[in-house]
C-alpha positions as CSV (number, residue, x, y, z in Angstrom):
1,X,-67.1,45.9,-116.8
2,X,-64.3,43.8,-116.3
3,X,-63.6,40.0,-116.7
4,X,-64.4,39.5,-120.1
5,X,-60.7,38.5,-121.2
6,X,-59.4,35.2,-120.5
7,X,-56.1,33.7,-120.7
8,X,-52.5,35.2,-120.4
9,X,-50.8,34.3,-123.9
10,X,-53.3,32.8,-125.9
11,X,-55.7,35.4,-124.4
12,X,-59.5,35.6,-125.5
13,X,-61.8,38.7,-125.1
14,X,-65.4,38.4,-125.6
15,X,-68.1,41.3,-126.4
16,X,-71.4,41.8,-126.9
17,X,-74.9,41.0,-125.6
18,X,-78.0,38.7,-126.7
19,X,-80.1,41.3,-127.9
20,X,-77.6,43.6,-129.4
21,X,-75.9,44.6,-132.7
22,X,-73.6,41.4,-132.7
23,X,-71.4,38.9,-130.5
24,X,-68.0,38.4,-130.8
25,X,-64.2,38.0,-129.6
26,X,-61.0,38.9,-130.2
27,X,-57.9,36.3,-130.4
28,X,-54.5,37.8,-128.8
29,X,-51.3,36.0,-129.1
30,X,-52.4,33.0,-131.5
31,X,-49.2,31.7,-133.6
32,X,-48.1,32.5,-136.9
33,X,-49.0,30.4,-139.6
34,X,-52.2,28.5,-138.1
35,X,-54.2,27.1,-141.1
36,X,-57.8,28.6,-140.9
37,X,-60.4,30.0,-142.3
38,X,-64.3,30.5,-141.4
39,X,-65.6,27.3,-142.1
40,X,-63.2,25.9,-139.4
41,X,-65.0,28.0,-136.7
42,X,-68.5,27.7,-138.1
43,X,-68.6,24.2,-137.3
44,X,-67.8,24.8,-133.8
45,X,-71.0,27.1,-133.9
46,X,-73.3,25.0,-135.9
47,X,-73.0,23.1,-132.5
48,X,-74.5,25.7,-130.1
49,X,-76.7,26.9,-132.5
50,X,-80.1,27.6,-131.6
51,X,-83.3,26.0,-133.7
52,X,-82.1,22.6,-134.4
53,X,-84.3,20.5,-132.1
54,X,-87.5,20.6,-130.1
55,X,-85.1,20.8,-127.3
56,X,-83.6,24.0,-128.2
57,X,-84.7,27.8,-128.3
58,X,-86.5,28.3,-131.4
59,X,-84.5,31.5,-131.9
60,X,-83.6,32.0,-135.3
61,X,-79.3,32.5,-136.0
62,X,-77.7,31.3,-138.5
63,X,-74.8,32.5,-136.2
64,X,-72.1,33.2,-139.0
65,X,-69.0,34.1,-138.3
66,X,-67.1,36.6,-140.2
67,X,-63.3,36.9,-139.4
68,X,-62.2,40.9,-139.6
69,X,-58.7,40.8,-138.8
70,X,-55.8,38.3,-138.4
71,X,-56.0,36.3,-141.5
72,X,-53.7,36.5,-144.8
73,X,-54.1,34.1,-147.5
74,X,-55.6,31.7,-145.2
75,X,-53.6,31.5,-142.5
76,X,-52.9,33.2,-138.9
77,X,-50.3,36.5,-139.1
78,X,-50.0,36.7,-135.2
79,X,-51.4,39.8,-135.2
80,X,-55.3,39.5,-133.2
81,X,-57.8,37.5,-134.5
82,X,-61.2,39.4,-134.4
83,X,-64.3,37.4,-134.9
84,X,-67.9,38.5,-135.4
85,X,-71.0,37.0,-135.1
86,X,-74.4,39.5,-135.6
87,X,-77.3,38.8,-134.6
88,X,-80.5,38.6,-136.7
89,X,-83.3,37.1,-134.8
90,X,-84.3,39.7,-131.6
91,X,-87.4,39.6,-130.3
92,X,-87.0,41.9,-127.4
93,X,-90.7,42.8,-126.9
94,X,-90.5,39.0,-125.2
95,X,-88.7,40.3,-122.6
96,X,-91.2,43.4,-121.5
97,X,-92.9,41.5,-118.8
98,X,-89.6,40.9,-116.8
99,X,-88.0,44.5,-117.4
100,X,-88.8,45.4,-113.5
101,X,-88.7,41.9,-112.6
102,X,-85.9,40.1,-110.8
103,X,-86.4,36.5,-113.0
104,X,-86.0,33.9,-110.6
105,X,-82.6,31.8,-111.1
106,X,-81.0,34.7,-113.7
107,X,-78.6,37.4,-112.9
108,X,-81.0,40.5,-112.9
109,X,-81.3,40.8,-108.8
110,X,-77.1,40.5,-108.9
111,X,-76.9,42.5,-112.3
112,X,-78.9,45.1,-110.9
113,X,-77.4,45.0,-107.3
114,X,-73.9,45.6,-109.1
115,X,-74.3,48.2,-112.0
116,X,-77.6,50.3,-110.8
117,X,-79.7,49.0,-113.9
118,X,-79.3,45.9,-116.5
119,X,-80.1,45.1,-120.1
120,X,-83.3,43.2,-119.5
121,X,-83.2,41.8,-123.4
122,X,-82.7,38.1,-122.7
123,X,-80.2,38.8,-120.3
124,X,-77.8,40.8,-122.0
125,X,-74.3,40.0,-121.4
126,X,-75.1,37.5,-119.2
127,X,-77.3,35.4,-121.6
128,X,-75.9,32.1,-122.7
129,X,-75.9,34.0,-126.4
130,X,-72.4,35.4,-125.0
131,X,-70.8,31.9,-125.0
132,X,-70.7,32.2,-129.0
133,X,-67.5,34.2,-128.6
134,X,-66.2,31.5,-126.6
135,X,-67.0,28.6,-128.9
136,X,-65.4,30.8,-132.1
137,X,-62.4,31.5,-129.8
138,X,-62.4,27.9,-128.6
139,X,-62.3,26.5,-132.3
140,X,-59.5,28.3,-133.2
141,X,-57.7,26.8,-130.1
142,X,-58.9,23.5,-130.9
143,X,-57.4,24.0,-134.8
144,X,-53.7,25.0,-132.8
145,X,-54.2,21.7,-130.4
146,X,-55.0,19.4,-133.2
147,X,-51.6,20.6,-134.8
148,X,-49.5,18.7,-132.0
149,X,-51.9,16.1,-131.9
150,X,-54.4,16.7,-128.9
151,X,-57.9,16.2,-129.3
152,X,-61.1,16.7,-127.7
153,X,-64.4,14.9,-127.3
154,X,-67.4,16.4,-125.4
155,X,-70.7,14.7,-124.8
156,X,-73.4,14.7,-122.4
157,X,-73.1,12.2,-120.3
158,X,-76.0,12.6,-117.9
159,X,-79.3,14.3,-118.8
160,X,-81.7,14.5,-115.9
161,X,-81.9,11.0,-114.3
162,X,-80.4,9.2,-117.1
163,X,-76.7,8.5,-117.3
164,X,-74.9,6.7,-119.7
165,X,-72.1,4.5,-118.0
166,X,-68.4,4.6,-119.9
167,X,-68.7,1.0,-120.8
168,X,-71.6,2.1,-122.9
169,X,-70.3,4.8,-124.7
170,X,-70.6,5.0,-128.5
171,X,-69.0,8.1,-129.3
172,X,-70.1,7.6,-133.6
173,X,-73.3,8.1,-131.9
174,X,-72.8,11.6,-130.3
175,X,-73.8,13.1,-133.6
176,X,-76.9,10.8,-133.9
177,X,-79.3,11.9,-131.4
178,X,-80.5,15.7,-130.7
179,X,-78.9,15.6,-127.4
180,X,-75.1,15.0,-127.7
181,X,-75.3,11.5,-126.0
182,X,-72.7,8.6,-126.2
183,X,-75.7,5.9,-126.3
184,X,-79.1,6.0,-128.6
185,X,-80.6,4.0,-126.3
186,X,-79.8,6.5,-123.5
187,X,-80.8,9.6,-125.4
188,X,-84.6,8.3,-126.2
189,X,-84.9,7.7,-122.7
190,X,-83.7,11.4,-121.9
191,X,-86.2,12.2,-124.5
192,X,-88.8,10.4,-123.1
193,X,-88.1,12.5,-119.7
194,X,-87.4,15.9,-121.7
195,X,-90.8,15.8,-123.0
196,X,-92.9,14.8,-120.0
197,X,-91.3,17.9,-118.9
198,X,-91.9,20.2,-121.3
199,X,-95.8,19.1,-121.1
200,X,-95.2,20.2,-117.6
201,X,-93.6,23.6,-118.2
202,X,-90.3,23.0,-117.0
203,X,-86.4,21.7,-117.4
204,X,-83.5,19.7,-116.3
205,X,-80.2,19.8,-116.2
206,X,-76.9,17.1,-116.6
207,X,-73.5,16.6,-116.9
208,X,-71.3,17.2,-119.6
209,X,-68.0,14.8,-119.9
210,X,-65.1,15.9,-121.9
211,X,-61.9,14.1,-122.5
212,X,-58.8,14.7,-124.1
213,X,-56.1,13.1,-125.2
214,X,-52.7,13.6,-126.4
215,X,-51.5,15.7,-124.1
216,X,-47.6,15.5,-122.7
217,X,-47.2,15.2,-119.2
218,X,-45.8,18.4,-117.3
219,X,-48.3,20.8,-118.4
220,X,-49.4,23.1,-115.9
221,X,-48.0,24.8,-112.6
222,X,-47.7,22.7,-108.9
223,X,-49.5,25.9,-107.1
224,X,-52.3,28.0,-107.9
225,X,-52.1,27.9,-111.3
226,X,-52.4,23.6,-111.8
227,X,-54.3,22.3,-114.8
228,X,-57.2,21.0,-113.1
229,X,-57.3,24.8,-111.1
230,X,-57.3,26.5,-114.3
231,X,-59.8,24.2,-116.0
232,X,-62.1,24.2,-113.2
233,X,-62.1,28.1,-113.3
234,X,-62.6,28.0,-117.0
235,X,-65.3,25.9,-117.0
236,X,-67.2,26.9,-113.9
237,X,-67.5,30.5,-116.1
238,X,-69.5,29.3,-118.4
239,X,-73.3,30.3,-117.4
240,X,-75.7,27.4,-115.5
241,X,-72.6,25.4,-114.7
242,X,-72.7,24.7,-110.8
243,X,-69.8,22.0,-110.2
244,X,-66.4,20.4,-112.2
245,X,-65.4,17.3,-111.7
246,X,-61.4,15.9,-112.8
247,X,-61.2,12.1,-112.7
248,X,-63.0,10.1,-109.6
249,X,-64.2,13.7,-108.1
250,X,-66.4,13.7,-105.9
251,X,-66.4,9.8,-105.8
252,X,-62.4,9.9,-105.1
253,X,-64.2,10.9,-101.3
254,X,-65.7,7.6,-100.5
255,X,-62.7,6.0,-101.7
256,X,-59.2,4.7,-100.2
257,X,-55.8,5.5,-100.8
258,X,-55.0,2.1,-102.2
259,X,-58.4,2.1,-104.6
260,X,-57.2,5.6,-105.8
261,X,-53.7,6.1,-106.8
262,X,-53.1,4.7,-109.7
263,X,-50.1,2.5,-110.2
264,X,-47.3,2.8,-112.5
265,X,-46.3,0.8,-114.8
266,X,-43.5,0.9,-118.0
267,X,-44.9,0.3,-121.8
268,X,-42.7,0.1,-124.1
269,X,-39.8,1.8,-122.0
270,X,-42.5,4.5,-121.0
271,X,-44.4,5.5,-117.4
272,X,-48.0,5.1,-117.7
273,X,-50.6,4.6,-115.1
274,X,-52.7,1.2,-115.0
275,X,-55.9,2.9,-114.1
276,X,-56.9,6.8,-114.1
277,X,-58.7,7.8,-111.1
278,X,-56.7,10.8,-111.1
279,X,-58.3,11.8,-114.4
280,X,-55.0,12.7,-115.9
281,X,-53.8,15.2,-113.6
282,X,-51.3,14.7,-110.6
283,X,-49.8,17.8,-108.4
284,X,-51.7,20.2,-110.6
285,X,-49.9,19.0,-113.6
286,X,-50.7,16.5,-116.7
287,X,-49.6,13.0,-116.4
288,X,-50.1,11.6,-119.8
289,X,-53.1,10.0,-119.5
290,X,-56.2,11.1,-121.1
291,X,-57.7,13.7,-119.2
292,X,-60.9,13.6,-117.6
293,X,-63.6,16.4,-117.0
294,X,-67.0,16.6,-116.0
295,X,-68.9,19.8,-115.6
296,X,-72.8,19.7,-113.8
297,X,-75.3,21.9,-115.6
298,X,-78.5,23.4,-113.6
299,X,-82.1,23.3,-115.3
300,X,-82.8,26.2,-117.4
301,X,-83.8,29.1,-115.6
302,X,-86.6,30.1,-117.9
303,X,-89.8,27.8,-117.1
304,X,-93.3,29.0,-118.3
305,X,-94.7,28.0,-115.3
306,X,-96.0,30.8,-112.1
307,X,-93.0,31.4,-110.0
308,X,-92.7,34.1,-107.2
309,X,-90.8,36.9,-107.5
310,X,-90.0,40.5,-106.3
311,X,-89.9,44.1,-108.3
312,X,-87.2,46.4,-108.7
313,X,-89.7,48.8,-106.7
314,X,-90.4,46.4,-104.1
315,X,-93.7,44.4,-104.9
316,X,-94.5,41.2,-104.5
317,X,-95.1,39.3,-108.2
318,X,-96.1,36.1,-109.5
319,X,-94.2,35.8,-112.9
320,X,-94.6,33.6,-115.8
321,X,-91.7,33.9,-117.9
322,X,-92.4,33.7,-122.2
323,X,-90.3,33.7,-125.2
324,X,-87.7,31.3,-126.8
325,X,-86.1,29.0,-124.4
326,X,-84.1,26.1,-124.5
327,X,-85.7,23.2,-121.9
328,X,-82.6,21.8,-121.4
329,X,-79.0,23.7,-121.9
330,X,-76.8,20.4,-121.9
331,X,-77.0,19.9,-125.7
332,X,-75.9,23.4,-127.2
333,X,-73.3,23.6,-123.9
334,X,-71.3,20.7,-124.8
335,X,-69.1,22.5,-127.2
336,X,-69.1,25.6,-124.7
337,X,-66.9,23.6,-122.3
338,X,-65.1,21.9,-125.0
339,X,-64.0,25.7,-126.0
340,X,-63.0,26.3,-123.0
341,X,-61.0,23.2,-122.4
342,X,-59.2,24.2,-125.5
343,X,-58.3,27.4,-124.7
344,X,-57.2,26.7,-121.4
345,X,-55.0,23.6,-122.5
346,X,-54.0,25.9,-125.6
347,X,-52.3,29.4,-122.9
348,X,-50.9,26.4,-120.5
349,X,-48.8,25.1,-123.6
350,X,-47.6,28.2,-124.6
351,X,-46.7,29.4,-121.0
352,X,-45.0,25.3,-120.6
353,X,-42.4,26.9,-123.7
354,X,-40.3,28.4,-121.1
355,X,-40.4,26.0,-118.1
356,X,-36.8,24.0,-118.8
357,X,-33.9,25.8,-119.9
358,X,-32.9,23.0,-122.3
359,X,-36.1,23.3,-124.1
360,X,-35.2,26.8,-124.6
361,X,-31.4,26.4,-125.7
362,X,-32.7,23.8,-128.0
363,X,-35.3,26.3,-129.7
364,X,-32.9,29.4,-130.1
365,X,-30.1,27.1,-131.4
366,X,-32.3,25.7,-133.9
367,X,-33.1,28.9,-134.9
368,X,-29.6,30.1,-135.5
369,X,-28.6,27.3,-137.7
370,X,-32.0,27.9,-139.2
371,X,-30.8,31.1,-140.3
């Protein structure tokens, strides 16, 4: 199988599947001297982990990392990182009523149709369980960003028909409710819908909002490699995501070109923008402003409730689907595509090193007079 690394210097490859031995990743080409240990990536997990709501799988992880490699006297040697996660908590006999059994709205059929035969248990490598390699990796990104001062916030912004509007945001209160909202007041409300649903035997999806700020302008390539190109591509890798939004998006449609550019203005002898309908992005490359994603999560796949299906052999089923699963994904994703914000941002910084020939002179000078 390929695909599984991702990134070209700060490059990440994950391993590993929901029902076996462990998950994990390994960190290539992560700076010297990076302050961090494993209580800086577990809180990245303890956000994805499962069993901390009604509105999560009831799975049991502590999800603890371990770092094996990478590491001296608490900070990074720039050799790889390698990061492992085991799991505890498999129940795989949940899974032998689907082992012949294309689940509707999973990979199996496309699993199958690819390899000749798939790992039934929860999904294997294409359960969400994978995205814990992600979120470790992601953390350690996040540690490297934070050092130049850029930061992100994720939060669910939207959770089946209820949407929180950006003049209502409260981000101290993203931590207060079970399901990563900006707004209280909003999150009962999802509540209130999450539960009439679960009565029901079935889910919803959202829309997860992450910004970031601090970022210089310039960051990025003009062609096929542009910011919002990469972080679209990022993002839209992460399982149940089905669209990405920079900015306006899809809204920047109905609009004209005077509503939408945003004007510049000087502050304090430097450009800025009055407005940000570009969502921080312009020619496929930062412009200084906070930047603005929003990634659309399906409903969970796995609903109790009779659906039709077919066999590997052919027949014609009706399947009810058991086990541990989460009713809604938004929650435990939100960190998922902050990760991958993060490392995205964190390989286009490193690659930005050697886009201006002064920047480079500057750096090898300093280092001679350094030495």
């Amino acid at each position: 199988m390929s695909g599984s690394t991702f990134g070209k210097l700060f490059q990440v490859t994950t391993w590993g599947e929901s029902h076996g031995a462990a998950i994990g990743a390994v960190i290539d080409g992560c700076p010297a001297g990076l302050k961090l240990d494993e209580a800086d990536i577990q809180r990245y997990l303890d956000r994805r982990k499962p069993g901390q709501s009604k509105y999560a799988t009831k799975r049991n992880e502590a999800d603890q990392v371990e770092i094996l490699s990478g590491i001296f006297e608490g900070r990074t040697t720039g050799t790889p990182i390698s990061l492992l996660v085991r799991n505890q908590d498999q129940r795989s006999r949940d899974y032998g009523n689907i082992a012949y059994t294309y689940r509707p709205g999973h990979a199996d059929f496309t699993f199958t149709s690819k390899y000749g035969f798939r790992d039934y248990r929860g999904g294997g490598r294409s359960s969400g369980r994978e995205t814990i390699g992600r979120v470790a990796a992601g953390a350690v990104a996040s540690l490297l960003l934070k050092e130049i001062g850029i930061h992100l916030v994720s939060y669910a912004k939207s959770i089946g028909p209820v949407t929180v509007p950006a003049e209502a945001y409260h981000f101290s209160e993203i931590t207060q409710n079970p399901l990563c909202m900006p707004d209280n007041k909003a999150a009962a409300k999802a509540a209130e819908h999450l539960d009439t649903l679960m009565k029901n035997q079935d889910s919803c999806g959202g829309t997860i909002e992450c910004t970031i700020t601090g970022l210089p302008a310039g960051l990025g390539e003009p062609v096929f490699d542009k910011l919002d190109a990469c972080l679209a591509r990022a993002v839209m890798s992460i399982g149940a995501i089905k669209a990405v939004e920079i900015g306006d998006g899809i809204l920047a449609g109905a609009s004209t070109g005077s509503q939408n550019n945003d004007a510049f203005v000087l502050s304090d002898g430097k450009v800025c923008k009055q407005t940000n309908h570009s969502g921080g992005t312009l020619g496929g490359m930062s412009d200084g402003s906070p930047l603005i994603l929003r990634a659309t999560v399906k409903p969970t796949a796995s609903i109790s409730q009779t659906q039709q299906s077919v066999t590997e052999s052919g027949e014609e089923v009706s399947l009810s689907i058991h086990g541990r699963h989460d009713p809604i994904i938004v929650p435990r994703a939100v960190v998922v595509v902050e990760a991958m914000a993060a490392l995205t941002i964190a390989d286009l910084l490193l690659q930005n090193m050697g886009s201006r020939l002064d920047k480079v002179k500057d750096y090898y000078t300093e280092e001679k007079n350094v030495q």
